[in-house]
N, CA and C of each residue as an Amber inpcrd file, in Angstrom:
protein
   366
   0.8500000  -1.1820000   0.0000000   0.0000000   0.0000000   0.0000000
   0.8930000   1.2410000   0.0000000   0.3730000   2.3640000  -0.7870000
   1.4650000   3.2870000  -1.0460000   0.6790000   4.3730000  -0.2560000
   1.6180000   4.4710000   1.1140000   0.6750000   5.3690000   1.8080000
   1.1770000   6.8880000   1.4790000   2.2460000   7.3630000   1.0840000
   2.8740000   8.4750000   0.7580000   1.4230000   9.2750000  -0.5650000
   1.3010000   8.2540000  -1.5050000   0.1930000   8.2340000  -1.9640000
  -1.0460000   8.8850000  -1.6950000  -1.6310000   8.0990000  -0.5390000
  -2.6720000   7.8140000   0.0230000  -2.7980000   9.1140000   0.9050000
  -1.8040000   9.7240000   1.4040000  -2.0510000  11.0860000   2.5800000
  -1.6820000  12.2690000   1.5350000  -1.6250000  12.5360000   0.4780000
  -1.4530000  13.1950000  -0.4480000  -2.6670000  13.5160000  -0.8980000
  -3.1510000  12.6060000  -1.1450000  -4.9610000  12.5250000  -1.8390000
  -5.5620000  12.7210000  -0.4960000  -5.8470000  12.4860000   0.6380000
  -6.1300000  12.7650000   1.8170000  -6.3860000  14.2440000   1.8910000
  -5.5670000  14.5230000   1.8990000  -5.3420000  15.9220000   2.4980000
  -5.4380000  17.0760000   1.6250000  -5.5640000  16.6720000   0.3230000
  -6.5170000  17.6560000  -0.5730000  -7.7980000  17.4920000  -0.6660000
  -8.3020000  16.5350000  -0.3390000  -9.8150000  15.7900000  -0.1630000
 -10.1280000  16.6220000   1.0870000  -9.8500000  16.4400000   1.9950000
  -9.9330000  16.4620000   3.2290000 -10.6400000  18.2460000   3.1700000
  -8.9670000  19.3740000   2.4480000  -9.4610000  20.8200000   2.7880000
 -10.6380000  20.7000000   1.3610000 -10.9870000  19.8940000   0.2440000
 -12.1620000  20.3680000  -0.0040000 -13.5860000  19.8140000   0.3140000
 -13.3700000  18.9740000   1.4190000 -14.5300000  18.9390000   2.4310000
 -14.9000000  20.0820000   2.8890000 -13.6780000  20.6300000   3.4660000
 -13.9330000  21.7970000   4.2430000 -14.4790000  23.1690000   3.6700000
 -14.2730000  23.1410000   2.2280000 -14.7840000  24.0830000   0.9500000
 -16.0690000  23.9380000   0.7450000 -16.6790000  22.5960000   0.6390000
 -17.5100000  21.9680000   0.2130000 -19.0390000  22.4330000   1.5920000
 -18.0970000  22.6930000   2.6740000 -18.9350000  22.4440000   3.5960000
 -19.4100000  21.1580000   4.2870000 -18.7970000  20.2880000   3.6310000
 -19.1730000  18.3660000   3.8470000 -18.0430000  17.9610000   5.2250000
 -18.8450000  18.2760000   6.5020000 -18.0320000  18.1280000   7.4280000
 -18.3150000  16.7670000   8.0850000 -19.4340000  15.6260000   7.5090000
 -18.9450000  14.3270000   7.4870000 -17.8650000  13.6940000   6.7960000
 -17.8430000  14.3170000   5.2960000 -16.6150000  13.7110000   5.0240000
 -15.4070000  14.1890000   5.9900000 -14.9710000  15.6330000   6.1890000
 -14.1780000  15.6430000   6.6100000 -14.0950000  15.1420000   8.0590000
 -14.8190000  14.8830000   9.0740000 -14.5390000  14.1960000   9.6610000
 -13.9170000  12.6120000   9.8890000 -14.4330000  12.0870000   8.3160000
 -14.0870000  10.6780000   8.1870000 -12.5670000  11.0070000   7.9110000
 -12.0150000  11.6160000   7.7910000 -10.4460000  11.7340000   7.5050000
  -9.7670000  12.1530000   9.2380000 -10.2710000  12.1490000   9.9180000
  -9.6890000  12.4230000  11.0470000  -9.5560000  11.3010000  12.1540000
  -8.9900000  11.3460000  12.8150000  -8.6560000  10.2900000  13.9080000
  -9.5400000  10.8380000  15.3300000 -10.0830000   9.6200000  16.0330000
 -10.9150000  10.4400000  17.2720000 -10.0350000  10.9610000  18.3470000
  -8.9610000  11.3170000  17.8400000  -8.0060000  12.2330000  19.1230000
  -7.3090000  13.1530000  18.4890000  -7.5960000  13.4750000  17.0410000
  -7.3490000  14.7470000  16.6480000  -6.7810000  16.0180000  18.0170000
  -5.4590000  16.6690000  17.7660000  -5.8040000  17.7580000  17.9660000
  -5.4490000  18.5390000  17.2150000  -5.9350000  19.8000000  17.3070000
  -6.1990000  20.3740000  15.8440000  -5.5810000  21.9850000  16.3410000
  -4.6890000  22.0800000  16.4250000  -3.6540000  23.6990000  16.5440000
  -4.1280000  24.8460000  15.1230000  -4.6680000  26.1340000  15.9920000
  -4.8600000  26.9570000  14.7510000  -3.7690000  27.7820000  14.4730000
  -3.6440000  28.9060000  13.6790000  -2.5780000  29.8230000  13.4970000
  -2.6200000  30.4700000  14.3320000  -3.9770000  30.7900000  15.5650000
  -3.8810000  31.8330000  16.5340000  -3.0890000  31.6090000  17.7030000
  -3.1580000  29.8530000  17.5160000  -2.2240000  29.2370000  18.7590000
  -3.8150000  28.5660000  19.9370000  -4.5520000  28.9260000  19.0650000
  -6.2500000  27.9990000  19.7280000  -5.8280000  26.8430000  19.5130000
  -6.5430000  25.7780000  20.3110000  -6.3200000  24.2190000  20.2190000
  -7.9400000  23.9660000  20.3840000  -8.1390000  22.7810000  19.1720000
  -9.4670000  22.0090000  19.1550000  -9.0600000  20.1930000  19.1960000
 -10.2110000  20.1650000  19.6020000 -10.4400000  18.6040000  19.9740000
 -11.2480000  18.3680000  18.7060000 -11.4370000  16.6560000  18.2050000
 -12.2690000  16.7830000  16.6730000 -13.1450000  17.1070000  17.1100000
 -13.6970000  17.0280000  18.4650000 -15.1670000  17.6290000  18.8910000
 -15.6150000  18.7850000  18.7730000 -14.7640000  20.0550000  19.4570000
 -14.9820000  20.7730000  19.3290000 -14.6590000  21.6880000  18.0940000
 -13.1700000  21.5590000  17.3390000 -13.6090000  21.6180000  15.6990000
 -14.6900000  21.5980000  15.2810000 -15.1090000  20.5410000  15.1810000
 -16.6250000  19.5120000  13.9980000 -17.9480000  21.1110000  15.0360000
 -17.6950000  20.9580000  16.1960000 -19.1810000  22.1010000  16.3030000
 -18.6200000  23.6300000  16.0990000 -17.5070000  23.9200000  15.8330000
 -17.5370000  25.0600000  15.6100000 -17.7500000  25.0810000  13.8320000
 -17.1870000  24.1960000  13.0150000 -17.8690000  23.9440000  11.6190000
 -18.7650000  23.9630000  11.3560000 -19.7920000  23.0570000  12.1880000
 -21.2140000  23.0640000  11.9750000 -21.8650000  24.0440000  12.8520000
 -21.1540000  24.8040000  13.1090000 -22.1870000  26.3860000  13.6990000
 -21.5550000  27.5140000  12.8920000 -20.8070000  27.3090000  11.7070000
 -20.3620000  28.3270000  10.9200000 -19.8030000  29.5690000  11.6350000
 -18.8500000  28.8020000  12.6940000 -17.4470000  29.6440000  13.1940000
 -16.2950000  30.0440000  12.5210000 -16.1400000  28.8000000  11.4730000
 -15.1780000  28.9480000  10.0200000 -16.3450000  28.8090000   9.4260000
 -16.0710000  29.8450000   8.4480000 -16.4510000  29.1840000   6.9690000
 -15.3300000  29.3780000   6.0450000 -15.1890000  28.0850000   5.0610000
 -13.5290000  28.1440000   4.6170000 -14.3890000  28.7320000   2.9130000
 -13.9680000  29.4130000   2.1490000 -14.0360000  29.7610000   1.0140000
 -13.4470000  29.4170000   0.2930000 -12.2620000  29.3960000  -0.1180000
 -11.1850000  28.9530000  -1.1850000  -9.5110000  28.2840000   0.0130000
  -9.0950000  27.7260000  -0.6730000  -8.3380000  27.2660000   0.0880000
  -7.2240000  26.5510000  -1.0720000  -5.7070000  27.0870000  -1.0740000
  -4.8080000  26.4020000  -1.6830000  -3.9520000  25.8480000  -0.8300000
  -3.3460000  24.9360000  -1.3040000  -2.8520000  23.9760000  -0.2640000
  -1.3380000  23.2700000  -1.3100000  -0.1680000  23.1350000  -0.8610000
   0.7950000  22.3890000  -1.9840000   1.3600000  21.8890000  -0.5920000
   1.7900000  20.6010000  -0.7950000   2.6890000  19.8960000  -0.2330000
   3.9320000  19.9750000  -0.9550000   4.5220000  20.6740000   0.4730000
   6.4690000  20.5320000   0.2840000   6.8430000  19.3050000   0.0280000
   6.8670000  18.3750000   1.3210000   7.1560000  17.4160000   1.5830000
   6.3920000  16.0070000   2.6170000   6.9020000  14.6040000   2.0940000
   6.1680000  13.8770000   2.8930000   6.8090000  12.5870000   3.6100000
   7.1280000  12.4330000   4.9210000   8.1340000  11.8670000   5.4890000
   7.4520000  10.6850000   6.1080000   7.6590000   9.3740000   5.9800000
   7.1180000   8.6300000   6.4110000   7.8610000   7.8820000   7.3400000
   7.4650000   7.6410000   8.9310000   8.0870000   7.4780000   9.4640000
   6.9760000   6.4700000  11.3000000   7.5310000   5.0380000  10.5660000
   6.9430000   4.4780000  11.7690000   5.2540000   3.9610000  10.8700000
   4.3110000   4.3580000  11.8320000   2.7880000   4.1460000  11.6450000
   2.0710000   5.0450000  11.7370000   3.1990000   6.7540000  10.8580000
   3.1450000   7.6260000  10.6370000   3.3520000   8.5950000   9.4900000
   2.8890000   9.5000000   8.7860000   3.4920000  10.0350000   8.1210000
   3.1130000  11.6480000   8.4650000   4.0790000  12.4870000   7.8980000
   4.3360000  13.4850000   8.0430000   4.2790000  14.6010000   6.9520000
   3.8400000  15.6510000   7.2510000   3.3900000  16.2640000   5.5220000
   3.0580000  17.8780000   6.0910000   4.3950000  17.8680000   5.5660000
   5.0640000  19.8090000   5.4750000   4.2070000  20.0530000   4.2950000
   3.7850000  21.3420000   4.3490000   2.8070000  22.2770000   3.3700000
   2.7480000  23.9840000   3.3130000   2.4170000  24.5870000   3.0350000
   1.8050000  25.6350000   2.3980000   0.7400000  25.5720000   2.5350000
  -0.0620000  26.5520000   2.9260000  -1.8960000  26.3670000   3.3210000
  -1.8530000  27.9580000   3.0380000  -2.5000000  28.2060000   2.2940000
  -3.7750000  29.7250000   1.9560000  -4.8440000  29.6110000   2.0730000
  -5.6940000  30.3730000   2.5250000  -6.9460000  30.4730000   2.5980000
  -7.8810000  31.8960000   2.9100000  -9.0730000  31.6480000   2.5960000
  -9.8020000  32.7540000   2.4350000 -11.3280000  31.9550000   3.1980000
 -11.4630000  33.1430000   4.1980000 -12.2030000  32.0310000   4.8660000
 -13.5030000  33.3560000   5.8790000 -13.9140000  32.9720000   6.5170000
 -15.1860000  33.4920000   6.8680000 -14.8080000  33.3150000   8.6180000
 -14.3950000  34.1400000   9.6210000 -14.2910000  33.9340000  10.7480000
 -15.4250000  34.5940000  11.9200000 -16.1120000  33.7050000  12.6060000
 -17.1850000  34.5250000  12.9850000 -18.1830000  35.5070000  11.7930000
 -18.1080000  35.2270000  11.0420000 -18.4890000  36.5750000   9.7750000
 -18.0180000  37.3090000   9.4590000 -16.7590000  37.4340000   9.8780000
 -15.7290000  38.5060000   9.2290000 -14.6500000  38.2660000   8.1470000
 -14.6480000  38.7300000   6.9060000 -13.6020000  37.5240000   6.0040000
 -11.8540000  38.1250000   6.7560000 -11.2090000  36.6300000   6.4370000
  -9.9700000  36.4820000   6.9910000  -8.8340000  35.7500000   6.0480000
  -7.7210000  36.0230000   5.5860000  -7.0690000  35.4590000   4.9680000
  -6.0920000  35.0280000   5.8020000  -5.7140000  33.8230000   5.7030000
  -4.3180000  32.7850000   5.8450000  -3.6180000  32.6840000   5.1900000
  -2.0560000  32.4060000   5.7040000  -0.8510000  32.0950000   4.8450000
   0.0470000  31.4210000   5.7920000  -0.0840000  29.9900000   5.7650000
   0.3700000  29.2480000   7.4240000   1.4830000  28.1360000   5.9660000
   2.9160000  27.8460000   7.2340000   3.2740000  26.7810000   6.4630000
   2.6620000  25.6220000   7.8880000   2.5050000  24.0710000   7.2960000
   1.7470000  23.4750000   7.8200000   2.6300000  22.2210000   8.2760000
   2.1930000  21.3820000   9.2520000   2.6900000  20.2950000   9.8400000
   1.2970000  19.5600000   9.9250000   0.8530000  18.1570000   9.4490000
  -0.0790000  17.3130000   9.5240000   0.7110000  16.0700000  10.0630000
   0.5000000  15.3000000  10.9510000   0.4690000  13.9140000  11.2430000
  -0.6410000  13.1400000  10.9210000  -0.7700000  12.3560000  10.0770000
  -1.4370000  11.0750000   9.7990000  -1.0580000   9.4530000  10.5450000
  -1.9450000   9.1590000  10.7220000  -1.4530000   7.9170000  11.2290000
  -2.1640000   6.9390000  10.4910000  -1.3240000   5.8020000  10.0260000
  -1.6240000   4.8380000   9.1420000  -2.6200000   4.0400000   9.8340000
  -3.3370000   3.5750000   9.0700000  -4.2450000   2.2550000   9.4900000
  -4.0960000   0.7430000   8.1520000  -4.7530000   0.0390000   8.5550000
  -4.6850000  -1.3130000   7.4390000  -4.9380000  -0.7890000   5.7550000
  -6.0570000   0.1260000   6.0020000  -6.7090000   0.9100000   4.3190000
  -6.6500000   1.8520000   4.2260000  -6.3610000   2.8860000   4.9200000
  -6.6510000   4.0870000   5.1710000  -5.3060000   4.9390000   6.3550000
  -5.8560000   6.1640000   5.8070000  -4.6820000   7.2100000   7.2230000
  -5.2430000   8.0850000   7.4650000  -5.6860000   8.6690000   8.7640000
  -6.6980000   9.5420000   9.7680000  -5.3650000  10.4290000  10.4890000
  -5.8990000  11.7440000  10.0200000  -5.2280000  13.5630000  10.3600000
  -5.4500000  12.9690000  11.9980000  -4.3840000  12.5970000  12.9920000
  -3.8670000  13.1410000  14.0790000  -3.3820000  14.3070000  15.3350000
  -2.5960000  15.1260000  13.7150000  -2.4330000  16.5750000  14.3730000
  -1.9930000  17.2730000  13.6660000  -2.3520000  18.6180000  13.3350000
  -2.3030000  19.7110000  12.5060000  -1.9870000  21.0200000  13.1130000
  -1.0540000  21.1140000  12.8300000  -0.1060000  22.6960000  13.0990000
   0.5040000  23.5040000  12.0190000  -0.5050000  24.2060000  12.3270000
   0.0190000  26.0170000  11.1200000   1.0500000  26.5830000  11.6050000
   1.7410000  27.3680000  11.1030000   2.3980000  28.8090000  11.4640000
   2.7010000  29.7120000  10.6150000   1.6940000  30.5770000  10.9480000
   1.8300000  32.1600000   9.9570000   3.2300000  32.4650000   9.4380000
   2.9620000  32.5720000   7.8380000   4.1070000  33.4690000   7.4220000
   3.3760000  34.7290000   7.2450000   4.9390000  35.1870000   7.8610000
   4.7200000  36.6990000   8.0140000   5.5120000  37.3110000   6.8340000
């Protein structure tokens, strides 16, 4: 199984769930111990993520995303990025420009987002 592959397609799937507004799918890409680090330095649980999504706390608008790099390591992989976005905060529009850190963790068919850390370029 070519998981280098597999978290590549993930994780562009994944932010156009989040475009899409389809926050079952994107939940199916996550692991139930997600934690989820924003650029503000806020921390979410998938719980509390998933209800601030579905109470339209984010709303994500456009969103580009390129993977630098992808390091696989253990029953893990690792995936440096570039993240832009244009997005809806509380109702106020907000633009992003974070480079990104995702942990995936492998499973038998599949690999579920672990932990996600931005940091603003300035």
């Amino acid at each position: 199984m070519n998981y280098i592959e597999m978290v590549k397609k993930a994780e562009q799937d994944r932010f156009q769930a989040l475009i899409n507004q389809d926050y079952v799918a994107f939940q199916n890409f996550c692991d139930p111990a997600l934690t989820y680090v924003h650029s503000s330095a806020r921390v979410d649980t998938l719980q509390s993520y998933m209800d601030k999504l579905e109470n339209q706390f984010y709303i994500y608008q456009t969103i580009d995303y390129k993977i630098e790099n992808v390091v696989e390591y253990s029953d893990s992989l690792l995936v440096f990025g570039v993240f832009e976005a244009s997005l809806l905060l509380q109702g106020a529009p907000m633009q992003l420009k974070n480079r990104t850190l995702s942990v995936w963790n492998k499973t038998t068919d599949a690999v579920k987002l672990f932990a996600y850390q931005p940091t603003p370029i300035k």
